[in-house]
KOLKEFI-812682 format. One record per residue: residue number from 1; residue in one letter; y, z, x of N, C-alpha, C in turn. Coordinates in pm, 1 decimal. Each point is the difference from the previous one (the first is absolute). Example, Ala and Ser with C-alpha at 12.3 -4.5 7.8 and 13.67 -1.06 7.14 Angstrom:
2
pos code n.y n.z n.x ca.y ca.z ca.x c.y c.z c.x
1 A -569.0 780.0 1319.0 119.0 0.0 -89.0 120.0 0.0 90.0
2 S 105.0 -72.0 -35.0 119.0 6.0 82.0 109.0 73.0 -77.0
This chain:
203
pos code n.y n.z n.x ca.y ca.z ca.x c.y c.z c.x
1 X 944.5 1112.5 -1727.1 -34.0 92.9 -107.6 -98.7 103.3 51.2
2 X 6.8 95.9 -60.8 -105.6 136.8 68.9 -111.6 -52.6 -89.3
3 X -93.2 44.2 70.0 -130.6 -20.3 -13.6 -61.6 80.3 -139.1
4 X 37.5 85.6 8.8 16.0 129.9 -103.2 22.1 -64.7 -165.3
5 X 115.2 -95.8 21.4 39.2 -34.0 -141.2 -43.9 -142.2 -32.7
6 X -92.8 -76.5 116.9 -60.3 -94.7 -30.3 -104.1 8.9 -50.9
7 X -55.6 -38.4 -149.7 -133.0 12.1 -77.0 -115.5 -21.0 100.9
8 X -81.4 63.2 -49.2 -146.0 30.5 40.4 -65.0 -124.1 -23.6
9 X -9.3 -26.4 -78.9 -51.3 -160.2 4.3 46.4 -81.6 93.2
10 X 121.3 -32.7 33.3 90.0 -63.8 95.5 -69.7 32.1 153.0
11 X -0.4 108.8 -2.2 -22.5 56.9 151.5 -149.4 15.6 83.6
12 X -65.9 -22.6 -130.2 -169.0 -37.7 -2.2 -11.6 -134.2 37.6
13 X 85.3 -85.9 -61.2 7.9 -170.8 -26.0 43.6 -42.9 156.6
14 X 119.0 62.1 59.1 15.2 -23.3 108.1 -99.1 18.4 125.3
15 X -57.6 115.9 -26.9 -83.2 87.7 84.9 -158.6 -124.5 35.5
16 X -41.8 -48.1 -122.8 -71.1 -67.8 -18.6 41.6 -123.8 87.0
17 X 117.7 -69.0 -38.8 19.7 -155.5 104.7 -0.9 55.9 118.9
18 X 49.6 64.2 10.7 46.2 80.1 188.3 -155.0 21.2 61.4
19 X -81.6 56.1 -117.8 -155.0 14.8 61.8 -63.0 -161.2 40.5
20 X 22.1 -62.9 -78.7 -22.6 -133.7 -13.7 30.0 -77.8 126.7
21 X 108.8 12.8 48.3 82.9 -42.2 103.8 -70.8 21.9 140.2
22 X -14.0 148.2 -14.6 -45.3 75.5 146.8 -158.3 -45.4 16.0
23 X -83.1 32.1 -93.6 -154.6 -74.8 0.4 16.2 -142.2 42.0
24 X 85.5 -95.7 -64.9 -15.8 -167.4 19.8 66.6 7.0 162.8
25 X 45.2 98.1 30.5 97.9 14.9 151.1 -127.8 20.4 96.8
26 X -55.2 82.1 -20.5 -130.2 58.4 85.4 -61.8 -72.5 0.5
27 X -73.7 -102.3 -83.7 -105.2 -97.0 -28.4 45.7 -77.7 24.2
28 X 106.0 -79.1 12.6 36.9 -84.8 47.0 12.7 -53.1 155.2
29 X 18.3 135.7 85.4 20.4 12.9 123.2 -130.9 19.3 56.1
30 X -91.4 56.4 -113.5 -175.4 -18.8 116.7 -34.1 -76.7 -34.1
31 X -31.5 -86.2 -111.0 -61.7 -87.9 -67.2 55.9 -175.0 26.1
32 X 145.9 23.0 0.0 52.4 -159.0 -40.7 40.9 -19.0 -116.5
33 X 108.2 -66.1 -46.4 28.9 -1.2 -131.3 -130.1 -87.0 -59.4
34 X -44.2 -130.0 52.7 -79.2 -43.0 -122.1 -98.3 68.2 -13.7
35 X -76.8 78.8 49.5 -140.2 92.6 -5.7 21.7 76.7 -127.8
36 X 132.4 19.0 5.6 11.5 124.0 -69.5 14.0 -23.9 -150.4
37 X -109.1 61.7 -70.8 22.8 -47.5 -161.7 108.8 80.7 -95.1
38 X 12.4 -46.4 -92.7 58.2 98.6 -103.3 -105.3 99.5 -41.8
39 X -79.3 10.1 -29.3 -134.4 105.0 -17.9 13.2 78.1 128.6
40 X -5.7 -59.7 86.2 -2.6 118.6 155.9 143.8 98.8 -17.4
41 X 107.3 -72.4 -47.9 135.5 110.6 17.3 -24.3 76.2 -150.7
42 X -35.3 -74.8 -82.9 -28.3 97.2 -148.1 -80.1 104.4 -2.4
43 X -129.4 -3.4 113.6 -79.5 79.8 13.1 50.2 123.7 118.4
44 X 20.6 -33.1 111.7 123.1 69.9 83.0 92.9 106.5 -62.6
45 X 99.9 -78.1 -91.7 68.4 65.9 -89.6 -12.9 103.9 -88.6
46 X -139.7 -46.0 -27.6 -77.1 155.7 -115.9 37.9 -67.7 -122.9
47 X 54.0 -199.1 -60.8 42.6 -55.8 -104.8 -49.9 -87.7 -85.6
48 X -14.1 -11.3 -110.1 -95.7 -143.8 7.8 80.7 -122.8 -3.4
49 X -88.7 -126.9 45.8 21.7 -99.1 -20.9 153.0 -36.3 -60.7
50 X -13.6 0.6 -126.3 83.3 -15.0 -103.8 159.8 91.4 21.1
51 X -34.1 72.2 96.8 134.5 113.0 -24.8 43.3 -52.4 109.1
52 X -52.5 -66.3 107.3 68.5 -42.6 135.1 83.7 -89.3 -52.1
53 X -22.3 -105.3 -116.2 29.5 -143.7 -14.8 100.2 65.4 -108.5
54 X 32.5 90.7 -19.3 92.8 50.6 -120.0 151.1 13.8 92.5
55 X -42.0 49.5 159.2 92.8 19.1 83.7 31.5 -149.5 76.2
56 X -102.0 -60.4 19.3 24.5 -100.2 112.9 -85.2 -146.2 -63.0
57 X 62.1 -93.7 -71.0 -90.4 -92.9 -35.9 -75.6 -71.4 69.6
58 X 64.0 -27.6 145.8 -55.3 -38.3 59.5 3.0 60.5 135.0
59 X -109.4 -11.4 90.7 -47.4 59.1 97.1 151.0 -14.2 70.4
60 X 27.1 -120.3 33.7 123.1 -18.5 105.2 95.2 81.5 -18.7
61 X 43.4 43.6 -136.4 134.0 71.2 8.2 -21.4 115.9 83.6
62 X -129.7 34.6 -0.7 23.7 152.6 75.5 82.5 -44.7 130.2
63 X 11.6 -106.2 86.4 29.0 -7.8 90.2 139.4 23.4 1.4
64 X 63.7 -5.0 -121.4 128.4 27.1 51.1 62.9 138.9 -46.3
65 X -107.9 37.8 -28.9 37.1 185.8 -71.3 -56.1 12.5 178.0
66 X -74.5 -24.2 84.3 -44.6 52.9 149.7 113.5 -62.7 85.2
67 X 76.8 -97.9 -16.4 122.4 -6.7 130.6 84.0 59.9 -87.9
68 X 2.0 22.8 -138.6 140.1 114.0 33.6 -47.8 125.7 -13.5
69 X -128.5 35.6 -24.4 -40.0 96.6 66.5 -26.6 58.7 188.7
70 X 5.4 -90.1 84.2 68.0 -0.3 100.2 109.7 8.5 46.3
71 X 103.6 -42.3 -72.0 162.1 27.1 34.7 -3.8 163.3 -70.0
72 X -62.1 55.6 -79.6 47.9 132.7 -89.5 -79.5 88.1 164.0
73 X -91.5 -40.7 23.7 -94.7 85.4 75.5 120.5 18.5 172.2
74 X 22.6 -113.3 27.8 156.3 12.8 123.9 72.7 74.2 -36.5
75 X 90.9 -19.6 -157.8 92.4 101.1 -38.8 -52.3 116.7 7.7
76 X -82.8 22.6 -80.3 -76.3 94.4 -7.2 -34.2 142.2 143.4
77 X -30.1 -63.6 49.2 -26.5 -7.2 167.0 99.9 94.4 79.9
78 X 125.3 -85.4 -3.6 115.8 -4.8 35.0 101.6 136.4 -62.6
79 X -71.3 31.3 -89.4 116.5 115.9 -117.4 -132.6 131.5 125.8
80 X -123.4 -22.4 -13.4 -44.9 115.9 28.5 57.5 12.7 135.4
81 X -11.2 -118.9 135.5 62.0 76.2 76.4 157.0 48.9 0.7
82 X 71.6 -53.6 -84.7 129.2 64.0 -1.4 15.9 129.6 -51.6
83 X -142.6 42.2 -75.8 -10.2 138.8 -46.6 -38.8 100.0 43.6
84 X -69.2 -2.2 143.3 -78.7 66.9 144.3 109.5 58.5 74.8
85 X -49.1 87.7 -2.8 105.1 104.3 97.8 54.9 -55.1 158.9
86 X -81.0 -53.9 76.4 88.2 -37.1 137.2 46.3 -130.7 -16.9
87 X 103.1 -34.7 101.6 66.5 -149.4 -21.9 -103.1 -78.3 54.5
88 X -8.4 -109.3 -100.1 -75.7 -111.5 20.4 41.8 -65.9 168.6
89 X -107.6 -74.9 52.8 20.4 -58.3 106.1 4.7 -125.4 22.4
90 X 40.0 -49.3 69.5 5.7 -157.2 -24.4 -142.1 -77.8 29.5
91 X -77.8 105.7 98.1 -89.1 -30.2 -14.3 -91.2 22.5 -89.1
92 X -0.3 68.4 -72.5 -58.6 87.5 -99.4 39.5 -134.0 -149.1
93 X 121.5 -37.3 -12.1 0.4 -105.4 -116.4 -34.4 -131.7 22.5
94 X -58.1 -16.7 158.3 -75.9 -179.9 34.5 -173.7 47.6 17.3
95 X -7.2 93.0 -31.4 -161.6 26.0 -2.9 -44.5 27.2 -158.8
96 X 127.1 71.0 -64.2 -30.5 -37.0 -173.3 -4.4 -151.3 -15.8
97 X 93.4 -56.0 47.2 48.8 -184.4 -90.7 -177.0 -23.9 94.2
98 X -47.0 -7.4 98.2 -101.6 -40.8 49.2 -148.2 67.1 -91.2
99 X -13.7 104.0 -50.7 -104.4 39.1 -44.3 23.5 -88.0 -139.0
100 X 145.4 -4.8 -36.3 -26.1 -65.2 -154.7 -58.4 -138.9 28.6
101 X 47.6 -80.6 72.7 -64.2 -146.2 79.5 -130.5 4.8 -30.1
102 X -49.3 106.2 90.2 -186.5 28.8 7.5 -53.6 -14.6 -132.2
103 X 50.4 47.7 -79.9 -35.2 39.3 -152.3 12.5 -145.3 -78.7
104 X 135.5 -71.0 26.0 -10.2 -108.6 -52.3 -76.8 -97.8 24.9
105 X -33.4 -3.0 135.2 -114.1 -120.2 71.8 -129.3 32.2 -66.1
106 X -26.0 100.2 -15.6 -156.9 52.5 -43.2 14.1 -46.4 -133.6
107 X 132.6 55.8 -62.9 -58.8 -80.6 -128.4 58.2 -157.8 -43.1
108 X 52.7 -29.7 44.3 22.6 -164.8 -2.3 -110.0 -119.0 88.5
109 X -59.6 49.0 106.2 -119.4 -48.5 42.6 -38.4 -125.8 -46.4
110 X -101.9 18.2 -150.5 -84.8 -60.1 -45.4 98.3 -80.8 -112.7
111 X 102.1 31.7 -0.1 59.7 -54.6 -133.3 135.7 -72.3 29.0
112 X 58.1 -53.3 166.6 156.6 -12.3 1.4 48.2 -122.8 -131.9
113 X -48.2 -92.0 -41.7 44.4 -110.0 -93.0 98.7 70.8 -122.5
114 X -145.1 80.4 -20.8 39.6 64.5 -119.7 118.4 149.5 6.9
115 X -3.2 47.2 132.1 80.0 60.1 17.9 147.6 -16.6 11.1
116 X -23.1 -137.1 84.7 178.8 -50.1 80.5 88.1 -58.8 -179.6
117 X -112.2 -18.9 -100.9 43.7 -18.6 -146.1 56.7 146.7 -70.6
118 X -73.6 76.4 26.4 79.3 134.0 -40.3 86.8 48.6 47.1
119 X 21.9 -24.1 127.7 113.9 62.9 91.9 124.1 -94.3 -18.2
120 X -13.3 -146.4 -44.1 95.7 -77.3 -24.5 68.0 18.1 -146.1
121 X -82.6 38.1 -125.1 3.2 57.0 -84.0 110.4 115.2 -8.1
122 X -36.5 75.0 72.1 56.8 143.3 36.5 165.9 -22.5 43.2
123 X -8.0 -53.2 122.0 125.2 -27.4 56.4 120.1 -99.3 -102.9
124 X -53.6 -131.0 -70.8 96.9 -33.1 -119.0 -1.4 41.5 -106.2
125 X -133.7 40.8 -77.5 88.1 65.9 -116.9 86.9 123.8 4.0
126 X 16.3 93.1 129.5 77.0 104.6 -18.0 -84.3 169.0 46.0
127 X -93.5 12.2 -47.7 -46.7 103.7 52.2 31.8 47.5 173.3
128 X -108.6 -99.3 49.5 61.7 33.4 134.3 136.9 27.5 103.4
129 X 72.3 -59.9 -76.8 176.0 -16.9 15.6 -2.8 163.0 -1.5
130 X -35.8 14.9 -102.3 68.7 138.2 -67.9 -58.6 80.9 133.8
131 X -138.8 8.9 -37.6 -41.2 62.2 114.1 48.1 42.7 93.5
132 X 8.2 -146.6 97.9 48.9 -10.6 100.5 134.9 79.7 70.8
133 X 116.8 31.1 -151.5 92.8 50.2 53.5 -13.0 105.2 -15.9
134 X -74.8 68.0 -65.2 -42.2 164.1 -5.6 -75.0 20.3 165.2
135 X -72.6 -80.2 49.1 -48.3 44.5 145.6 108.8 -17.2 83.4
136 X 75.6 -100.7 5.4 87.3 -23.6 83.2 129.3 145.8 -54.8
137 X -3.5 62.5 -43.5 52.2 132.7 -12.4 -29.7 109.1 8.5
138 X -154.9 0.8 10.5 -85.9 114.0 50.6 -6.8 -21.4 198.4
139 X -37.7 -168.1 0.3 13.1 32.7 174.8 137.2 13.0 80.2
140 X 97.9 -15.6 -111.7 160.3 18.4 69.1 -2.1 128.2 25.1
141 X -34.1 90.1 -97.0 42.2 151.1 2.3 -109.8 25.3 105.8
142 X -119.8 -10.7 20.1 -97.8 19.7 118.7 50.0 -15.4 67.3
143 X 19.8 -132.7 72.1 38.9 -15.4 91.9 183.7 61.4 72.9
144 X 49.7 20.9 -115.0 103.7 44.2 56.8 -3.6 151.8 67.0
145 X -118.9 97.2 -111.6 -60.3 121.1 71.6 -8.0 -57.0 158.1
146 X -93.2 -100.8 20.0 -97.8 16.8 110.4 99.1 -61.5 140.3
147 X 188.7 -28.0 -22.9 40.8 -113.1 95.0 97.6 146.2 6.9
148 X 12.0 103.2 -98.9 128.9 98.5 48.4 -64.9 31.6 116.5
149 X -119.6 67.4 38.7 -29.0 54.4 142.6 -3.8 -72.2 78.9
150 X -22.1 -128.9 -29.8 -36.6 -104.1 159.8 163.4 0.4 67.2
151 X -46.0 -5.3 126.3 109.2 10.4 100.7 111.8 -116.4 -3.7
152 X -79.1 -162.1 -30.0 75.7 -117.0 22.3 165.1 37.5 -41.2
153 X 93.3 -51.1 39.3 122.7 -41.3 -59.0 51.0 -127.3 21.4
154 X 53.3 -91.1 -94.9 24.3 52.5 -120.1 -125.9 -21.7 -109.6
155 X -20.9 105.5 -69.5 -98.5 -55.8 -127.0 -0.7 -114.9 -66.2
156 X -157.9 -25.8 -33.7 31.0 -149.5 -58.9 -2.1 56.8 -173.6
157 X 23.3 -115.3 -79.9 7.0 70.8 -147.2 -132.2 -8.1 -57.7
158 X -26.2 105.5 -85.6 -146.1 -0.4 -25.4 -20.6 -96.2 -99.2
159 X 117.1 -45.2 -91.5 -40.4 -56.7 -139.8 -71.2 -140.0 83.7
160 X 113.4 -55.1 99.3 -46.6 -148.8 42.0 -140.2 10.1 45.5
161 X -22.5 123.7 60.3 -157.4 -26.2 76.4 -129.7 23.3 -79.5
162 X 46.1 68.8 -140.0 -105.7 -0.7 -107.1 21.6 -128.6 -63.6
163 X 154.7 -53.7 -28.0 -66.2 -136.4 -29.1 -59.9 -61.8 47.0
164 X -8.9 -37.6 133.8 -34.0 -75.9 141.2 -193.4 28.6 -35.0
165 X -24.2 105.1 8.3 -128.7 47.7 -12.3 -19.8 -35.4 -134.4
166 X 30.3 -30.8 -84.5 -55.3 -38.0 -114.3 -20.1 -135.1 -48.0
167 X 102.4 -67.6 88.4 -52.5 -131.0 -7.6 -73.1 -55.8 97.1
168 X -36.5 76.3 139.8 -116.7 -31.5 72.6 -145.9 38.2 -92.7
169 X 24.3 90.3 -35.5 -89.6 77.9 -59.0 -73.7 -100.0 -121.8
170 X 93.3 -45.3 -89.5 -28.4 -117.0 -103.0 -32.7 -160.2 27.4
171 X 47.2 -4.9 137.7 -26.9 -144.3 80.6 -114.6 39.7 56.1
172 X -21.8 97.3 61.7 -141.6 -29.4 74.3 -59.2 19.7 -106.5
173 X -56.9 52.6 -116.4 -85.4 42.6 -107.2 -4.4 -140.4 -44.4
174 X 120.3 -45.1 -22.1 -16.4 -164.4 -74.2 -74.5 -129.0 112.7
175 X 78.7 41.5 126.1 -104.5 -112.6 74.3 -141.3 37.7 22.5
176 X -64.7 107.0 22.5 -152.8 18.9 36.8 -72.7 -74.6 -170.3
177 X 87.5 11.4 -89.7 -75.5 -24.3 -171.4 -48.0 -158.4 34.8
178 X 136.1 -52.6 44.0 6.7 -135.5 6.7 -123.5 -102.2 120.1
179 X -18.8 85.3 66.6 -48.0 -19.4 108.0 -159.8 -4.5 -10.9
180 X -79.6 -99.4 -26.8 -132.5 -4.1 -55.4 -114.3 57.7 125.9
181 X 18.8 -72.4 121.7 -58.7 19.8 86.2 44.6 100.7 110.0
182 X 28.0 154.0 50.3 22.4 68.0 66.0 -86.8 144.5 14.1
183 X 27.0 62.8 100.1 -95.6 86.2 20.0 68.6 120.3 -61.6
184 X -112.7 104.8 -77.7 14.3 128.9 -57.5 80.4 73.3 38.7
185 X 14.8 21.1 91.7 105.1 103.6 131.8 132.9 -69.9 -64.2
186 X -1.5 -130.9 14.5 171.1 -68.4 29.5 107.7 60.6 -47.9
187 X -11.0 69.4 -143.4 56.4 12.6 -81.4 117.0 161.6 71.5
188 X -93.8 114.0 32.8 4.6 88.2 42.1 71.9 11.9 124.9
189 X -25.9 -56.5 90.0 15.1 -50.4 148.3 114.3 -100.7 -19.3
190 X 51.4 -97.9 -45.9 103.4 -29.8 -42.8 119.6 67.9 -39.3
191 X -26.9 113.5 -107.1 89.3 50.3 -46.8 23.6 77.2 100.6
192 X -66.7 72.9 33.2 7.9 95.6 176.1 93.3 -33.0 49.8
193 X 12.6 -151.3 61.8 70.3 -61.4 86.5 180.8 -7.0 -37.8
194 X -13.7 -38.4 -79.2 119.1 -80.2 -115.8 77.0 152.6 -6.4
195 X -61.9 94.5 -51.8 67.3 108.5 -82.6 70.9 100.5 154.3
196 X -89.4 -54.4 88.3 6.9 141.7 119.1 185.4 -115.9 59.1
197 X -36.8 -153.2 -4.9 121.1 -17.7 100.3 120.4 3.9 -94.5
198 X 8.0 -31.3 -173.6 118.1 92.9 -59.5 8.0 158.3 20.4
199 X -63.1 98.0 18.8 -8.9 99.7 33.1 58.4 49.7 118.3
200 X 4.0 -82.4 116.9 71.7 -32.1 78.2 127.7 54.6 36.9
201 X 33.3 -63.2 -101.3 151.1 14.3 -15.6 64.7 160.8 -49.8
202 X -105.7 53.8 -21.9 6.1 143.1 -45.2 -1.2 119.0 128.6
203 X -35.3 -69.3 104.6 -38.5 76.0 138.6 111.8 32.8 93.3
């Protein structure tokens, strides 16, 4: 629906959780989820008390408005470089999937329990599904830009290698959650590894 013919109230109401979201996102990633109060994101927010809990009864749900606010932020991601004037590079789309990594480690850090619960959340009830196949159609068309110039013959198909990348992409995100004891880097440096030898196959 255009934005235009969606009520003003509506679009305030949204504007408001989305603010909600991005503050508990930020604070969450310097702070730690338990540090972080409902008064600290209400105050953040510019909301009171009472209006946070009108959106989110409880603290936890925000967590799962922030992993599928992470899958929107990939899509998201993904539409702008398909909207940039030169063809994407192959290297150029394993240094995006890697900066989004960075972003996720920083903010999952202090909180994986409660995270690897939202992201599991995400993936069965359906959101992420959905997601998922909207990226895996943004990195087909990328990548198919970025494999017409490469020299190899014969081409490999782009749809398989955005799937391929998307379920490395969702396996490594799911094992570092799972993973209680590992070092900060792993996550990043992992995906590095994983994503460059499917990539591979693109050379």
């Amino acid at each position: 629906m255009n934005a235009s013919v969606i009520p003003l109230r509506d679009r305030q109401r949204e504007h408001t959780r989305s603010e909600i979201v991005r503050v508990a996102f930020e604070l969450f990633g310097t702070h730690g989820y338990e540090k972080v109060s409902v008064e600290m994101i209400a105050a953040e927010a510019g909301i009171s008390r009472a209006t946070f809990f009108n959106y989110f009864p409880q603290k936890e749900l925000i967590l799962r408005e922030v992993a599928s606010a992470r899958a929107e932020k990939l899509k998201a991601t993904l539409a702008a470089l398909q909207a940039s004037g030169p063809t994407p590079t192959i290297e150029g789309i394993l240094q995006l999937i890697l900066k989004l990594s960075a972003e996720n480690a920083r903010i999952s850090h202090h909180s994986k329990k409660l995270m690897i619960e939202a992201f599991v959340h995400q993936v069965s009830r359906g959101p992420m599904l959905a997601i998922r196949e909207q990226v895996v159609d943004a990195l087909t068309q990328i990548l198919a830009k970025a494999l017409k110039s490469a020299p190899r013959r014969p081409k490999p198909d782009p749809k398989a290698i955005a799937e391929t990348l998307m379920a490395v992409y969702i396996a490594t995100m799911l094992e570092w959650l799972m993973r209680e004891s590992i070092p900060q880097n792993w996550l990043v440096e992992t995906m590095r590894q994983r994503m460059q030898l499917v990539l591979e196959g693109t050379r």
